[in-house]
C-alpha positions, 0 to 999 in steps of 0.5 A: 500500500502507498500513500501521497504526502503533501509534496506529490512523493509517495511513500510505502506502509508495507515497512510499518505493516511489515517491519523488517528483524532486528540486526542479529547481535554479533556477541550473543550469536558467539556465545550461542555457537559456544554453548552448543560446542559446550553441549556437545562435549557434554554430549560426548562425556554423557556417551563416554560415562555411559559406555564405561557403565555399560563395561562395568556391567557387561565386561568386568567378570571377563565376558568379553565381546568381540565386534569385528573378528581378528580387530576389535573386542571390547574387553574390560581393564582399570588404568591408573596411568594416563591415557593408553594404559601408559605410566601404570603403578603410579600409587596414591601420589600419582594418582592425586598428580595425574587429577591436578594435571587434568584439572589444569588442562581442563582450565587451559583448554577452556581459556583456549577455547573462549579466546578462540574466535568464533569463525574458527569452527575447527578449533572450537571443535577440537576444543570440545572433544579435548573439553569431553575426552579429560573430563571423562577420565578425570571422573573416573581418576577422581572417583574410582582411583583409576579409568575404565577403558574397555576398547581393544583394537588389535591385528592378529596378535598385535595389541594396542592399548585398551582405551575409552570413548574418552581417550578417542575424544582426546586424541581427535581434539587433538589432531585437529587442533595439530593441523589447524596449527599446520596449516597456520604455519603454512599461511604465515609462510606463505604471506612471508614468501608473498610480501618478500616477492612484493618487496623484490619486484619494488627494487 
């Protein structure tokens, strides 16, 4: 619908009818984003504490599962080193060490991870998974004096470590934060070649 003003210009209603949204709030959009990588490293520790209760139950009498033969098994085991069932023995001390120590990465990837930018979708993933994977087996470490890990990956006679959902959340959280910083590294390179090629075709 349009009207005329008193000068002849005509002048449109529909903007009153139909006004257009408010500009979104750039901050309030970050910290949306945030919370929902946060509510997914919460998801994560919910599957890591729930499959590690389901081990409890199912696995610690010795009733092993096999998933893929030759491969993968599920088979129950207590570790009171770190991850992989590494720096096992570490006694009462060790295990109060090993809770400060995850407590302190759980603040340093926290800071980490509110500094970052929002755009920066694959560090704040990484973040989360790191965020899930420590405090998962910081619950365990706190609570029971060890982690339950229940993961077997093997190849015919060749063993790897037992581990959980929590150590998987670990080591992936941290190979993406590994190639964001590659390919940072290969920016920053990259920008240096470009600005000395600039400054050489200048002379």
């Amino acid at each position: 619908m349009k009207t005329r003003s008193a000068d002849g210009d005509e002048r449109g209603t529909d903007r009153l009818s139909n006004p257009q949204p408010a500009t979104r709030n750039p901050q309030l959009n970050a910290v949306r984003w945030r919370a929902a990588y946060l509510l997914a490293a919460l998801g994560v520790y919910l599957v890591d504490q729930t499959t590690k209760a389901w081990a409890v139950r199912r696995l610690r009498l010795g009733q092993d599962v096999t998933l893929v033969p030759r491969f993968l098994d599920l088979s129950y085991s207590e570790n009171t080193g770190i991850a992989f069932s590494q720096l096992q023995h570490a006694g009462a001390a060790g295990r109060w060490l090993l809770v400060a120590l995850a407590c302190a990465a759980l603040v340093a990837v926290l800071t980490y991870f509110f500094r970052t930018p929002r755009s920066d979708d694959r560090v704040l993933g990484a973040c989360a998974l790191l965020l899930a994977g420590i405090a998962g087996n910081l619950t365990d470490r706190a609570r029971l004096g060890h982690v339950i890990d229940f993961i077997l990956a093997h190849f015919d006679a060749h063993y790897w470590p037992t581990f959980n959902v929590a150590d998987s959340a670990i080591c992936l959280g941290a190979l993406l934060l590994a190639l964001d910083l590659l390919r940072e590294g290969r920016r920053k390179n990259s920008g240096v070649r470009s600005q000395n090629t600039e400054a050489r075709s200048a002379q």
